[in-house]
C-alpha positions as CSV (number, residue, x, y, z in Angstrom):
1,X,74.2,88.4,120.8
2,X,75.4,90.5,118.2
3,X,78.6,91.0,119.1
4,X,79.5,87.3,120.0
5,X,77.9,86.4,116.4
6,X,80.5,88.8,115.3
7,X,83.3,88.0,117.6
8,X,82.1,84.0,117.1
9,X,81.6,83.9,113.3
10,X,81.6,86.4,111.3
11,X,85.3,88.1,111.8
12,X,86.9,84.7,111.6
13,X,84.7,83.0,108.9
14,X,85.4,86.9,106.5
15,X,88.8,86.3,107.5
16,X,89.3,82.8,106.7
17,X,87.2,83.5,103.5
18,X,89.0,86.5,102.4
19,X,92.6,84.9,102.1
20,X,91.1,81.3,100.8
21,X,93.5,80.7,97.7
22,X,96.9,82.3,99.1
23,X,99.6,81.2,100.9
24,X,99.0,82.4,103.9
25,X,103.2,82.5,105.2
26,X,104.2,84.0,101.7
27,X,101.5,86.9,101.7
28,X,99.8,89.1,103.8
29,X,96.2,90.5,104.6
30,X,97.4,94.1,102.4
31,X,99.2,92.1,99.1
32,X,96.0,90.6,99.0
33,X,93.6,93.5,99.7
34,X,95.6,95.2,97.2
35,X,94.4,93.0,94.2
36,X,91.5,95.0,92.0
37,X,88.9,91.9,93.4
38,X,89.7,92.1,96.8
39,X,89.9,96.0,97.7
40,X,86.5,96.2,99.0
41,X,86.8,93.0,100.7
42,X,90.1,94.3,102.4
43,X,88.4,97.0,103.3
44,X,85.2,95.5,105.3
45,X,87.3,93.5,106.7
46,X,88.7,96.2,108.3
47,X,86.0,98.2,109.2
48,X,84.2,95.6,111.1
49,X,87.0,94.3,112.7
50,X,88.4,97.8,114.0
51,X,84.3,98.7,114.7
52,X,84.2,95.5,116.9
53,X,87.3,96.4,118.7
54,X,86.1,99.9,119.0
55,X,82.7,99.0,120.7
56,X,83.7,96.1,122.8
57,X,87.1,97.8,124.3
58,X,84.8,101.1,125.0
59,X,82.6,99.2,127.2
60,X,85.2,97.3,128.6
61,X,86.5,100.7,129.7
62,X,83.7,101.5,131.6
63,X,84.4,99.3,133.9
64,X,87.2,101.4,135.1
65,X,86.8,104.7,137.1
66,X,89.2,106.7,134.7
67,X,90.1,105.7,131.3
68,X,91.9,108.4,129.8
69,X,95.4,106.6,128.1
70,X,93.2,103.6,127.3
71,X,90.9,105.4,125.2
72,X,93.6,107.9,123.5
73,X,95.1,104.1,122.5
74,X,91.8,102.4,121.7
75,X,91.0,105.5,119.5
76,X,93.8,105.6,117.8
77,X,94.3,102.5,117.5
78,X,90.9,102.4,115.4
79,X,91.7,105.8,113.5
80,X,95.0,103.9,112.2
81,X,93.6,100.5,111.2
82,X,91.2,103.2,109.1
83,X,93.7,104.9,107.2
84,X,95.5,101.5,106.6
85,X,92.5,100.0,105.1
86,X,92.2,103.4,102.8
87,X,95.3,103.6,102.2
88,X,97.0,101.4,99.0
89,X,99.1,98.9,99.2
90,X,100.7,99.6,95.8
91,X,104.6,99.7,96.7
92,X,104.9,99.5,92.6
93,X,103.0,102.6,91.5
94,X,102.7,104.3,94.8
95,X,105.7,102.9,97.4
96,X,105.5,106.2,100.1
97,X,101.6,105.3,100.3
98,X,102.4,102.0,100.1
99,X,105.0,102.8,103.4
100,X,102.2,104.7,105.0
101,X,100.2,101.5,104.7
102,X,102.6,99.4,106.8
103,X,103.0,102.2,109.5
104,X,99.6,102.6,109.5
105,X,98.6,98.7,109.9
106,X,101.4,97.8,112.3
107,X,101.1,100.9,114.6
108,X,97.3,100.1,115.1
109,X,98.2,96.5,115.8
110,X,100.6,97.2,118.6
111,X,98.6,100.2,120.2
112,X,95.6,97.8,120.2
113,X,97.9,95.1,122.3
114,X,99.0,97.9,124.4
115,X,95.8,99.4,125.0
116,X,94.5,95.2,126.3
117,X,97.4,95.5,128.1
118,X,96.7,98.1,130.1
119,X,93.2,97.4,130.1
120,X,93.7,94.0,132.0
121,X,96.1,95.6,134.0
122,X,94.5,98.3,135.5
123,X,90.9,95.9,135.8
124,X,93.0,93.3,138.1
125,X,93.9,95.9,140.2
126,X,90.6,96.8,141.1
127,X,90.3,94.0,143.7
128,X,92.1,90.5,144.8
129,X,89.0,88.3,143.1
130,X,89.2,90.5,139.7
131,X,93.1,90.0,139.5
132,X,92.4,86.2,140.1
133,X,90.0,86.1,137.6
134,X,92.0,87.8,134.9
135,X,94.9,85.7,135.3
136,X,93.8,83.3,132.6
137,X,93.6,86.5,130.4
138,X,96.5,87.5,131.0
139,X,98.1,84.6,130.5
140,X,96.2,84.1,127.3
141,X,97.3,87.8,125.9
142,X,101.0,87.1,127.0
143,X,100.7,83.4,124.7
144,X,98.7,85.1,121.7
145,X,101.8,87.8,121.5
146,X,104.3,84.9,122.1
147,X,102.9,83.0,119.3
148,X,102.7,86.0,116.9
149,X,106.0,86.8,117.9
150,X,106.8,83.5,116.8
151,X,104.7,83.2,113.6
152,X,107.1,86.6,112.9
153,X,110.1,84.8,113.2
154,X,109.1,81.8,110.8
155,X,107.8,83.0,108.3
156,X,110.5,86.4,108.2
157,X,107.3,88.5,107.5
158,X,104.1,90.1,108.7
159,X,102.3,86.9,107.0
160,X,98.9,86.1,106.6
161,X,99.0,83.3,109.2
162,X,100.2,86.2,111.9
163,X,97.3,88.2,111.2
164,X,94.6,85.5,111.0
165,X,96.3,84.4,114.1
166,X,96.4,87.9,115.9
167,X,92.8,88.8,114.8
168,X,91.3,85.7,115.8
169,X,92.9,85.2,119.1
170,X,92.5,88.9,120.3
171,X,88.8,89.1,119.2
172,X,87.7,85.9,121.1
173,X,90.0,87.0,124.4
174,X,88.2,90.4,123.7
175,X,84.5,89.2,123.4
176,X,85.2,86.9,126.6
177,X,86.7,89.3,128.9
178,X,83.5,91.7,127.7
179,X,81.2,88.5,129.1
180,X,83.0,88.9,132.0
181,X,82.9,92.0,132.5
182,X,80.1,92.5,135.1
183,X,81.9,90.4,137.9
184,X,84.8,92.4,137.6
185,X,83.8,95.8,138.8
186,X,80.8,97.8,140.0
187,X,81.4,100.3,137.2
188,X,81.2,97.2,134.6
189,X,76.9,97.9,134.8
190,X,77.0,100.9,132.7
C-alpha cells in the first residue's frame, strides 16, 4: 500500500510540485534545486525517489536465484543519485562540484536503466510464461528510453520534461512489475 501510494502519488505529485513555475524544456531538476528555496525540496525529492527505487528493485531481486551485478548497479545507482542530491549545482561559484553534480545525476540515471534492464532480462528467462508476461515491460522500458532519448534531442538538454518523464515512467513500470512479481518466479515469495 505504501509503496504504490508512493509510486501512485506522492513521487509524481512532489515532482510535478517541485518544478511548478519553470519551464520545464529550458531548465532542469538541479538549476532548480539549486535556488536557496528549493535545496531542501531538491533534496527529498531525491531521497525518496532513490529510497523507492532502492526497496522496490531489492525485492524485485529476490525473485532471482543470484543477483550479484544487479545489486552492485542498484546500489550504486542509489549511492550516486545521493551524492548528486548533496552535491551543488553551483557551476558559478563552485563549477568542478557543479561537474560532479552532472556525473553524479546522469551516471545514477543510466546505471538504474541498466540495472531494469538486466532485471527484466534475466526474470524472463526464468520460464516461457514469465518471458511472455514481461514482454509488455519490456516493451514499455524500450518506449520510456526511446522517448527520453527523444525528449534529449528536442529540447538539446537534460530538461526538466526528460526527468519528470524518466522518473514518472520508470517508477510506475517499477511498482507494476513489483505487483507482479509473485507469478513470475517461486523465489518472488521472499
Amino acid at each position: 500500500m505504501v509503496l504504490s501510494l508512493t509510486a501512485y502519488a506522492v513521487i509524481p505529485i512532489y515532482t510535478l510540485m517541485f518544478v511548478s513555475g519553470t519551464n520545464w524544456f529550458t531548465s532542469n531538476l538541479s538549476v532548480i534545486g539549486s535556488w536557496p528555496g528549493r535545496r531542501l525540496s531538491f533534496f527529498l525529492l531525491g531521497i525518496i525517489i532513490g529510497i523507492y527505487y532502492l526497496v522496490v528493485l531489492k525485492r524485485l531481486l529476490s525473485c532471482l536465484p543470484r543477483h550479484p551485478l544487479e545489486s552492485l548497479l542498484l546500489y550504486t545507482a542509489f549511492s550516486l543519485l545521493v551524492l548528486a542530491v548533496t552535491t551543488p549545482y553551483l557551476p558559478d561559484s563552485v563549477p568542478f562540484q557543479a561537474f560532479l553534480h552532472v556525473v553524479f545525476a546522469f551516471s545514477s540515471s543510466v546505471l538504474l536503466a541498466l540495472c531494469l534492464c538486466l532485471i527484466l532480462w534475466r526474470l524472463s528467462g526464468l520460464s516461457l510464461s514469465a518471458r511472455r508476461a514481461l514482454r509488455p515491460y519490456r516493451q514499455g522500458l524500450a518506449a520510456i528510453l526511446a522517448v527520453s532519448a527523444l525528449l534529449l534531442v528536442i529540447a538539446g538538454i537534460i530538461s526538466s520534461a526528460l526527468e519528470i518523464f524518466f522518473v514518472i515512467a520508470t517508477t510506475i513500470l517499477v511498482q507494476r512489475l513489483y505487483v507482479r512479481r509473485f507469478r513470475l518466479s517461486p523465489y518472488g515469495s521472499r
